[in-house]
C-alpha positions in Angstrom: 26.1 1.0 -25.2 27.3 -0.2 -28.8 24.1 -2.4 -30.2 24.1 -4.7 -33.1 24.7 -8.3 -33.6 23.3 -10.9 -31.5 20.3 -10.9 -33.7 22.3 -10.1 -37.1 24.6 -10.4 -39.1 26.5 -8.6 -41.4 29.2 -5.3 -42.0 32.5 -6.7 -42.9 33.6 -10.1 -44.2 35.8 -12.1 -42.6 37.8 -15.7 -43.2 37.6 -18.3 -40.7 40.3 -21.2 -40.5 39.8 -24.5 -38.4 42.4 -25.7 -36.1 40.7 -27.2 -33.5 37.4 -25.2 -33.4 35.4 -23.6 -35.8 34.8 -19.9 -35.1 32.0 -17.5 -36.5 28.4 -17.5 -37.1 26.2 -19.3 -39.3 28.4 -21.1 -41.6 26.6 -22.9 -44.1 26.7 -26.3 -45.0 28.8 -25.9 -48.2 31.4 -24.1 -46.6 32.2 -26.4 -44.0 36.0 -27.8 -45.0 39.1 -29.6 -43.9 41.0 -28.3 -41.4 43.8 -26.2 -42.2 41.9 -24.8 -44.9 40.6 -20.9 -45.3 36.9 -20.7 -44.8 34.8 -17.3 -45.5 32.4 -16.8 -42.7 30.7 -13.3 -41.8 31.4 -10.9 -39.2 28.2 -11.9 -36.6 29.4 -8.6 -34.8 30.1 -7.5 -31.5 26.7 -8.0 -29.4 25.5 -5.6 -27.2 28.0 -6.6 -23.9 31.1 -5.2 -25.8 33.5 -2.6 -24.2 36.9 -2.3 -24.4 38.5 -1.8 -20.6 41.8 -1.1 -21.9 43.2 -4.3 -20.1 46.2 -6.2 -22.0 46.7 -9.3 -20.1 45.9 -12.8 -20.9 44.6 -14.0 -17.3 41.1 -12.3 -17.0 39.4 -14.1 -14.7 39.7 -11.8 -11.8 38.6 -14.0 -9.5 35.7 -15.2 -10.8 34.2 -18.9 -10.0 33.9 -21.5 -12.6 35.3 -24.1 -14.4 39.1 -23.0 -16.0 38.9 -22.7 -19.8 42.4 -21.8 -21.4 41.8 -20.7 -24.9 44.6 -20.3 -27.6 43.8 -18.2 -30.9 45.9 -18.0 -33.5 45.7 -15.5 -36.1 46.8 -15.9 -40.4 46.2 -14.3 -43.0 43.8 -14.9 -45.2 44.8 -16.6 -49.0 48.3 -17.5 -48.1 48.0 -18.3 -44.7 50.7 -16.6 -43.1 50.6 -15.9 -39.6 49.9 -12.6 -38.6 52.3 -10.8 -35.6 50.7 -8.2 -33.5 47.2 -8.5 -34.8 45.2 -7.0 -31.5 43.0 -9.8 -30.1 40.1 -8.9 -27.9 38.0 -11.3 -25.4 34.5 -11.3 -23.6 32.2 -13.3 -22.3 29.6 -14.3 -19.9 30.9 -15.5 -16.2 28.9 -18.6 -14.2 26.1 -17.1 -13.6 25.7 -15.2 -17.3 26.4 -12.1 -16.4 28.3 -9.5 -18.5 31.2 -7.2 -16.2 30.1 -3.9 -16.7 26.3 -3.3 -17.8 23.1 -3.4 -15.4 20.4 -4.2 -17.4 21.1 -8.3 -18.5 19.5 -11.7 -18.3 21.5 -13.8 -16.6 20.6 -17.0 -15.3 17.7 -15.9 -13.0 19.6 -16.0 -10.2 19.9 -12.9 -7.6 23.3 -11.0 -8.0 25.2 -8.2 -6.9 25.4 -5.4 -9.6 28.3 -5.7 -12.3 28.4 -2.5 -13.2 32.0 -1.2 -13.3 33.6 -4.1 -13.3 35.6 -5.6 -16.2 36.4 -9.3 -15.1 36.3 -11.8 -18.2 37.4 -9.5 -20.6 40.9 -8.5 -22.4 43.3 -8.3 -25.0 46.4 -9.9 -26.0 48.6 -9.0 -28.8 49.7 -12.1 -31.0 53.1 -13.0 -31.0 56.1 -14.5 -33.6 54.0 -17.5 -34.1 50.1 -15.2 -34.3 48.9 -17.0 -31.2 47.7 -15.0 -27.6 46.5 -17.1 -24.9 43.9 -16.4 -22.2 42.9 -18.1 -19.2 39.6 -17.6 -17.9 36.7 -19.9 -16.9 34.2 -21.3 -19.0 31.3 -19.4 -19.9 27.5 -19.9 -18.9 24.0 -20.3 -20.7 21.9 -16.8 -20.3 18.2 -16.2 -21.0 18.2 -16.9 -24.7 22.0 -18.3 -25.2 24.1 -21.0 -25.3 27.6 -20.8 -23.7 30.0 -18.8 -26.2 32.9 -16.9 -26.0 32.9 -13.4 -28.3 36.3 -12.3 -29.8 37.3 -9.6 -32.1 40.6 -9.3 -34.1 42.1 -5.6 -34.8 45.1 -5.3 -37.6 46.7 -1.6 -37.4 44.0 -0.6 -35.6 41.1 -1.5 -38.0 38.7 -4.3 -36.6 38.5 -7.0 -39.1 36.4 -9.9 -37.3 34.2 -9.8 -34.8 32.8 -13.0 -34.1 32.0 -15.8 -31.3 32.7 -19.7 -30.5 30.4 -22.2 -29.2 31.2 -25.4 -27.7 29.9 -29.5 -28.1 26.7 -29.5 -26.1 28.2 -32.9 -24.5 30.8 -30.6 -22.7 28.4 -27.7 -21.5 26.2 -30.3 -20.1 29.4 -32.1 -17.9 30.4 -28.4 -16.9 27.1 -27.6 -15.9 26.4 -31.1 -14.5 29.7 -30.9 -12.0 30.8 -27.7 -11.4 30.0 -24.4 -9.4 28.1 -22.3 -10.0 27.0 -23.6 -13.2 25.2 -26.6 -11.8 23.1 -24.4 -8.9 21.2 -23.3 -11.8 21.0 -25.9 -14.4 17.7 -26.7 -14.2 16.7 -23.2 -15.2 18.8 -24.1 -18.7 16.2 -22.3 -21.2 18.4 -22.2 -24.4 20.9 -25.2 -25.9 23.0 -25.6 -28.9 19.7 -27.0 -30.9 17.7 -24.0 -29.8 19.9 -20.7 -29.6 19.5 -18.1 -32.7 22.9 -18.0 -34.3 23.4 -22.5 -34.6 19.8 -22.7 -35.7 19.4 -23.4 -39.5 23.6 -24.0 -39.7 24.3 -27.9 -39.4 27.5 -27.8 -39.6 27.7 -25.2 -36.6 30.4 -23.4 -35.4 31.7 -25.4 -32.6 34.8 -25.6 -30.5 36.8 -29.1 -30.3 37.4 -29.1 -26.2 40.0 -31.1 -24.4 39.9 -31.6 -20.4 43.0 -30.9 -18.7 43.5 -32.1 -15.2 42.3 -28.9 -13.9 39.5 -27.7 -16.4 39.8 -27.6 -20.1 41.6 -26.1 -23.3 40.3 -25.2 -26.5 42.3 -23.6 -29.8 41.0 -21.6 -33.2 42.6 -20.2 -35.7 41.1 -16.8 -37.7 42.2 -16.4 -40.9 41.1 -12.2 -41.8 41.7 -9.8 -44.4 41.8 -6.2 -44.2 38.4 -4.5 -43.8 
């Protein structure tokens, strides 16, 4: 099981760009600018849930319950900006009930759960097209044992992984989601970690948080992730 990074940071350097959510870890205050412009965050790394199934597809829900999050990342490159075709995006997260596809040993949400070992839903790649964007659908991710909701992500150029990061989301929206939909609100009250309280916002007031827009059937969120070559 690859280890590292939801308690550090570091390895390579990466630049973030805002569109209409910040991605990365632990910005600090000073770099905080206008969107559009290039921002150097660090890598926060991959966490210890990564694995790459080998799945290129942008729907990677696989049927699993929750709230419909479409998520659109664009990818430039760093200085000038330009967009980037064919950068390898990859995507993973945490389904409604905080679980990881593929690994045994996790906290969750508390809740009792049949094992997730072997599978791979909420995870995938996209390859980013004329204009550097991929698209996924999937649903939007729960609060574990000692997290907010994120979404990881890691960008790939010829091969070489340049960013690995995550995005977090307005608390106002994970408390609706959580407040009105399955199977987030079966377990809100065991909500033991917020925005305010989770390791990688603490200490970063500027934060690194998505702009998210409902949509008739769930909601949408965009970034865009400015790299360089590692």
């Amino acid at each position: 099981m690859p280890l590292g990074a939801d308690a550090m940071l570091g390895r390579r350097e990466a630049i973030a760009a805002v569109a209409a959510c910040w991605a990365g870890a632990w910005m600090p205050r000073a770099a905080a600018q206008e969107p559009g412009t290039c921002v150097l965050t660090p890598d926060s790394g991959e966490g210890p849930f990564y694995f790459d199934p080998a799945l290129v597809r942008s729907d990677i829900r696989e049927g699993s319950p929750g709230a419909m999050l479409e998520l659109e990342i664009r990818v430039i490159r760093a200085g000038d900006c330009a967009v980037l075709r064919d950068a390898r995006v990859d995507l993973w997260h945490a389904d409604g009930l905080g679980l990881y596809s593929g690994y045994a040993q996790q906290p969750g949400v508390g809740a009792r759960t049949e094992s997730v070992e072997g599978k791979t839903f909420l995870r995938g790649t996209q390859i980013t097209d004329a204009d550097g964007r991929v698209r996924f659908r999937t649903i939007y991710p729960s609060w574990y044992r000692g997290r907010t909701p994120h979404v990881h992500f890691k960008v790939f150029l010829d091969n070489d992984e340049v960013v690995a990061s995550q995005v977090f989301f307005p608390e106002d929206v994970n408390r609706k989601v959580f407040a009105t939909h399955v199977p987030y609100r079966d377990h809100v009250e065991r909500r033991d970690t917020f925005n305010e309280t989770d390791s990688f916002l603490r200490g970063a007031p500027e934060g690194v948080f998505c702009t998210v827009e409902e949509t008739g059937d769930g909601y949408r969120g965009s970034l865009t992730v400015a790299v360089r070559r590692a």
